[in-house]
N, C-alpha and C positions, 0 to 999 in steps of 0.2 A: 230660542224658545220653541221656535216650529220642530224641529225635528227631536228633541226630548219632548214633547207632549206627542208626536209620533210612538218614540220606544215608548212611553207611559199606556199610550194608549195599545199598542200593539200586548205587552204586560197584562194590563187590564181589563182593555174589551171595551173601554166605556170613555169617550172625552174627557170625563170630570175626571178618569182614572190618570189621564194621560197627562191635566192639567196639573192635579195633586201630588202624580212625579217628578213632573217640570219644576212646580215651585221647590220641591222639596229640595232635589240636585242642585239646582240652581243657585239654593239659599245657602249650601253647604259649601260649593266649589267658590260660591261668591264671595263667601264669608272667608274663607279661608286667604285667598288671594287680597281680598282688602283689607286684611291683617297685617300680609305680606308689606299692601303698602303705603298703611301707615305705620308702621316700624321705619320705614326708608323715610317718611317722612320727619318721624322722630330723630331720626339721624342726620337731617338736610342729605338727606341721598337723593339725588333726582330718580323717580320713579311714574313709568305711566298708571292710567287705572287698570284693573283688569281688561282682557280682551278675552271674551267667550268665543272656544273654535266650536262651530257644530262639525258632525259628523256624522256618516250613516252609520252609528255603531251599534250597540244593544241596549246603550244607555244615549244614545242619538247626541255624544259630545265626545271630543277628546280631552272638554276641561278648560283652564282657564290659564291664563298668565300673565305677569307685569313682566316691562321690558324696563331694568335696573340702566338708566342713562347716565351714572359718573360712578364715578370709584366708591368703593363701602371702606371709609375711612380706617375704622380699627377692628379687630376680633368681637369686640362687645357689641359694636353694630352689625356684622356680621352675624350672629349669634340671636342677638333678637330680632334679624329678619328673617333667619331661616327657621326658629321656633316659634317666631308668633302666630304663622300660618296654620301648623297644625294644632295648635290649641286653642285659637278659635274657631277651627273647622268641627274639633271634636263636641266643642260650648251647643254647637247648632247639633252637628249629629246626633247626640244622644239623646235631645227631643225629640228627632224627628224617627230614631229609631223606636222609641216608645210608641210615638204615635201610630207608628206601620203595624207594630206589634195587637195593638188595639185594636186598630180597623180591620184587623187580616182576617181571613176565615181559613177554618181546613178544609179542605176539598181533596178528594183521589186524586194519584198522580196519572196524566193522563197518558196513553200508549207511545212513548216516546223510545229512542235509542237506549237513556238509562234505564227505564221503566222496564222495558224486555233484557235487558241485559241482567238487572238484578230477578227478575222475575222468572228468566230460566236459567239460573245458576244456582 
């Protein structure tokens, strides 16, 4: 959590900015991956819970993973462990993409690399 409410707040400008990132990420990566494993579940596949890697990155995570602990019996479980994940990922996502949309404001883009590059081209 500490290092995505970092990127958020770096993003931001503001803690509450940095915390409203965190939850959001967090709820999308988490959601996704505990899809993952209760599908394993549903299959008796032995599966851990997720495990969150932070990271210093831009989004201050590499992401989440289950470690799949016995063999995934047939195609069919196969199949809905590896699609459950992204379709509950996207359940969460597309509120939360609303809600960004909602909260955002427009503001100038500020003098950056791309900024001067489209700006004297």
């Amino acid at each position: 959590m500490v290092t995505t409410i970092y990127a958020g707040y770096i993003f931001g400008g503001s803690i509450w900015d940095g915390i409203a990132f965190s939850i959001a990420i967090l709820a999308i990566i988490g959601t996704h991956e505990t899809a993952h494993y209760f599908a394993a579940r549903k299959h008796d596949v032995e599966a851990t819970l997720p495990y969150f890697i932070p990271a210093p990155t831009i989004i201050g995570t590499f992401g989440a993973v289950i470690n799949v602990k016995s063999p995934i019996p047939n195609k069919n479980a196969l199949f809905d462990l590896g699609v459950s994940g992204p379709l509950a990922g996207i359940i969460v996502t597309i509120p939360v993409l609303f809600i960004g949309i909602y909260f955002s404001t427009i503001a100038p883009i500020k003098a950056g690399p791309l900024y001067l590059i489209h700006h004297y081209l």
